[in-house]
C-alpha positions as a LaTeX table, in Angstrom:
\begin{tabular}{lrrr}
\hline
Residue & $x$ (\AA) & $y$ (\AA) & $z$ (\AA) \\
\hline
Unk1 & 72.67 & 149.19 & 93.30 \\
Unk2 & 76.34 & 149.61 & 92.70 \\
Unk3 & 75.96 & 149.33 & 88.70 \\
Unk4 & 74.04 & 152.58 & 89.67 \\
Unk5 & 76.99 & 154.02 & 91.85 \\
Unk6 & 79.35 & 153.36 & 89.11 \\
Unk7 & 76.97 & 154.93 & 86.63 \\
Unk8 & 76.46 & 157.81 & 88.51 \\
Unk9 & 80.40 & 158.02 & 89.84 \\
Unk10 & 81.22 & 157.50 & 86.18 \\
Unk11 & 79.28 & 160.78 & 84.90 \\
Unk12 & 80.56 & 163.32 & 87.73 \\
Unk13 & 83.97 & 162.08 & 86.29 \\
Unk14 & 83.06 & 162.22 & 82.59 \\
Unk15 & 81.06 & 165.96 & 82.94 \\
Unk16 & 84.37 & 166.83 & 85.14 \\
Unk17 & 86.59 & 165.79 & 82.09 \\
Unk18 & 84.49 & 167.58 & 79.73 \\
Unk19 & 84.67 & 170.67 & 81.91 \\
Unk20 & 88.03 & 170.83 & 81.98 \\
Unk21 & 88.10 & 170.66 & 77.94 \\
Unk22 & 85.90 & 173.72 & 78.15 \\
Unk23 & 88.53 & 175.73 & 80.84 \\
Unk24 & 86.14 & 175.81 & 83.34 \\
Unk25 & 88.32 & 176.19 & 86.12 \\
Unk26 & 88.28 & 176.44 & 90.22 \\
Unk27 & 85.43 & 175.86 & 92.41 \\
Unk28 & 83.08 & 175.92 & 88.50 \\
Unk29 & 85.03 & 172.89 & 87.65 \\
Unk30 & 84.07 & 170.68 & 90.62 \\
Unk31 & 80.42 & 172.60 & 90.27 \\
Unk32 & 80.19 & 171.26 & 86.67 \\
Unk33 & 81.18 & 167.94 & 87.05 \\
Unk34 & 78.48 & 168.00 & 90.16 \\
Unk35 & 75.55 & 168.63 & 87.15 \\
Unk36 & 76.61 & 165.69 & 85.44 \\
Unk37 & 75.86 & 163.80 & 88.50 \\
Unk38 & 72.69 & 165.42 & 89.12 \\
Unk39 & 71.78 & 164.81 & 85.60 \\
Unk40 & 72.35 & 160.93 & 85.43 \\
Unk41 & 71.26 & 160.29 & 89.11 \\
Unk42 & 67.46 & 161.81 & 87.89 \\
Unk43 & 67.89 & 159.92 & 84.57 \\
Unk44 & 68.84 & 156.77 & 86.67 \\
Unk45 & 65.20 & 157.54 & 88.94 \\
Unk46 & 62.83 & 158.33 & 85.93 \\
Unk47 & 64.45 & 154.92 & 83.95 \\
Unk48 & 63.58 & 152.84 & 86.83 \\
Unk49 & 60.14 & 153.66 & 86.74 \\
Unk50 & 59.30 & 153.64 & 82.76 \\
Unk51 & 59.97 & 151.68 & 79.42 \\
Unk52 & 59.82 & 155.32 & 77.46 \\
Unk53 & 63.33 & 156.37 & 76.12 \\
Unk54 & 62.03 & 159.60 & 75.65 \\
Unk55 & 60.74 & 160.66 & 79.13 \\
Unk56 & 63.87 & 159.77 & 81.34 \\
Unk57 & 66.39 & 162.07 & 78.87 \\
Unk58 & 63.67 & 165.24 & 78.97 \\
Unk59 & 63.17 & 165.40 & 82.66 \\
Unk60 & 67.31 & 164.47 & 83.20 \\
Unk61 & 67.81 & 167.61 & 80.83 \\
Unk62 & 64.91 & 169.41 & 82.44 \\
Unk63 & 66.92 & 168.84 & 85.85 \\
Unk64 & 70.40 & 169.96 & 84.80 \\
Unk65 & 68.76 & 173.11 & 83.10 \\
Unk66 & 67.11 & 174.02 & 86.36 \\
Unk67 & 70.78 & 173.44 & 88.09 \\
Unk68 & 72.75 & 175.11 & 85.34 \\
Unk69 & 70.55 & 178.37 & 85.70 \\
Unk70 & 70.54 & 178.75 & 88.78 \\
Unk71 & 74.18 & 177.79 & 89.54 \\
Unk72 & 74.40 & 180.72 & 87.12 \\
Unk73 & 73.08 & 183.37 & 88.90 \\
Unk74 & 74.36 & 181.96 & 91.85 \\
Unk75 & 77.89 & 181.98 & 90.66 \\
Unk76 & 77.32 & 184.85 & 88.56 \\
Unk77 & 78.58 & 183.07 & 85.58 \\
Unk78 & 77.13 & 181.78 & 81.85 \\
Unk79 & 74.57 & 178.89 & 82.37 \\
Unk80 & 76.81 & 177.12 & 79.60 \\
Unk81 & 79.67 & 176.65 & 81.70 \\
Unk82 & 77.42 & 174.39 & 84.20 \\
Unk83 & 74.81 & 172.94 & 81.47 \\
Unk84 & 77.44 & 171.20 & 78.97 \\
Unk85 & 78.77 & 169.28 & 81.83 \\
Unk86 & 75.44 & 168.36 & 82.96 \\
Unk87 & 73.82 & 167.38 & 79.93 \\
Unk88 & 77.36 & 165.45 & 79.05 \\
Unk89 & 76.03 & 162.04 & 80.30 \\
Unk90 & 72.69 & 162.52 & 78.49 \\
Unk91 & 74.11 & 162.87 & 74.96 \\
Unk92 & 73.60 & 159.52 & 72.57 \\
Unk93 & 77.33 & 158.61 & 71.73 \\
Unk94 & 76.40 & 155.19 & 72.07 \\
Unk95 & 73.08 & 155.08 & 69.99 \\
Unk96 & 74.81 & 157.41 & 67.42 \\
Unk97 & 78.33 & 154.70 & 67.42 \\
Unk98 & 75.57 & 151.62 & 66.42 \\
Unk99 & 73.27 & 153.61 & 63.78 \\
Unk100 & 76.18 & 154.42 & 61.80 \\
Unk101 & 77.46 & 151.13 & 62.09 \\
Unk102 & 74.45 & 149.64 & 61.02 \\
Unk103 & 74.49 & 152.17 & 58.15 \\
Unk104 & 77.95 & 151.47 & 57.13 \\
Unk105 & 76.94 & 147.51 & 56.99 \\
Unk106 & 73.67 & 147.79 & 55.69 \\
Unk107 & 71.56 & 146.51 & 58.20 \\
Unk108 & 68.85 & 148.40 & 57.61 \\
Unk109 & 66.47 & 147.19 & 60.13 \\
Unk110 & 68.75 & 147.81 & 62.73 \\
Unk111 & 70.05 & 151.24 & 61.68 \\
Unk112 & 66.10 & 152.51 & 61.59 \\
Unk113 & 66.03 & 151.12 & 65.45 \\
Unk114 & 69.17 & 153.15 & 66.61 \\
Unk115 & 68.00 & 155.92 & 64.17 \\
Unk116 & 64.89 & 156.35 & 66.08 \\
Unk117 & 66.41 & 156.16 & 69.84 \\
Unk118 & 69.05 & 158.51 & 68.94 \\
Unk119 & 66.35 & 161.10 & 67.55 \\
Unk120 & 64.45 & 160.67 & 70.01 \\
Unk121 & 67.16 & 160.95 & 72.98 \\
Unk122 & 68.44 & 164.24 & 70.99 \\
Unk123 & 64.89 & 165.83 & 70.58 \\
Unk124 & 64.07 & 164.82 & 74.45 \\
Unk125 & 67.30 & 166.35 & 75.73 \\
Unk126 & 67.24 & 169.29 & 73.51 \\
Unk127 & 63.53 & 169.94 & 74.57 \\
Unk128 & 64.10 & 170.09 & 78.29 \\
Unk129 & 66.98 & 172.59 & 77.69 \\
Unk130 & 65.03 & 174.80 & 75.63 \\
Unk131 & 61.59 & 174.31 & 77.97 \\
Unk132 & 63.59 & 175.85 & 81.24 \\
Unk133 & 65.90 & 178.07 & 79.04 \\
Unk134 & 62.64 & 179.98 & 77.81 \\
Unk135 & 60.18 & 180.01 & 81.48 \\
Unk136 & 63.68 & 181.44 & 82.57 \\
Unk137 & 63.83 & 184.07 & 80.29 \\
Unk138 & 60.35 & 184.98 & 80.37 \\
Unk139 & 60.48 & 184.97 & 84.46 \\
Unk140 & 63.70 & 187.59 & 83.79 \\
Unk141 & 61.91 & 189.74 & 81.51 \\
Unk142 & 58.98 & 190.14 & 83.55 \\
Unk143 & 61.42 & 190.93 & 86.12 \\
Unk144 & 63.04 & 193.18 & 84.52 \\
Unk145 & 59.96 & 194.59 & 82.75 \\
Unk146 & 58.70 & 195.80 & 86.84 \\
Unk147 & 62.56 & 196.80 & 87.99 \\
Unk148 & 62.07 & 199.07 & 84.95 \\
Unk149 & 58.90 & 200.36 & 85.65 \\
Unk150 & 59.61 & 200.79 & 89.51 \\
Unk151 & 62.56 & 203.02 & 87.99 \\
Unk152 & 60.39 & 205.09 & 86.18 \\
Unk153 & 57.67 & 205.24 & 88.95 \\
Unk154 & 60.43 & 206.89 & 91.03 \\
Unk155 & 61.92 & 209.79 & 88.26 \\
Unk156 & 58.04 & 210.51 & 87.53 \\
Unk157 & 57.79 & 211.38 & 91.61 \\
Unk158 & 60.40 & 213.13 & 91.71 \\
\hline
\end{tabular}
């Protein structure tokens, strides 16, 4: 229980780092270090209940989409500023560090093991993003699709 509080401590302070790296600035900054601790705590939830690597990372990255978009519209700023911080704690340093050091010492087995997580940790994160990036945009241009046809209901009255 408090390796978890660490962990989850650990990536509010890492996504807050990264923020700052990015000039995200004010009441944004503490907002994007916030997704980073969203991010890990769901990672930390899905882990606990499955062996999958896959599954965890793609509903962690599914989460911090959902927070970054609509801390967007909320703060009336780019989704980016709130979904690099958030998906921060996701991204395979770690798995990426041992494949190449396998590579570099020929271990071949090993490198194909670390290969595979890290793909797989990249495609799962990169999947969520792009699953609630798209129903987003699709649920904004349908909305904007009937704002715009509202607008021309009204001249046509008139």
């Amino acid at each position: 229980m408090i390796t978890q509080a660490v962990q989850v401590l650990s990536s509010f302070i890492g996504a807050l780092g990264f923020s700052i790296l990015f000039n995200v600035r004010g009441k944004k900054l503490f907002l994007a270090g916030l997704g980073g601790l969203v991010s890990w705590t769901v990672y930390l939830v899905i882990a606990s209940t499955t062996t999958s690597t896959f599954f965890p990372n793609f509903v962690a990255s599914m989460a911090a989409t959902i927070y970054a978009e609509g801390l967007a519209r909320l703060a009336k700023s780019p989704a980016t500023i709130f979904l690099i911080g958030a998906i921060i704690p996701l991204v395979p340093g770690g798995q990426l560090y041992y494949t190449m050091n396998y590579a570099v010492a020929k271990n071949w087995g090993l490198f194909t093991l670390y290969g595979q997580r890290t793909l797989i940790t990249a495609m799962a994160v990169s999947g969520g993003i792009m699953m609630i990036s798209s129903v987003y945009r699709l649920y904004n241009g349908v909305k904007g699709m009937k704002k715009k046809n509202r607008s021309k209901e009204k001249e046509s009255r008139t």
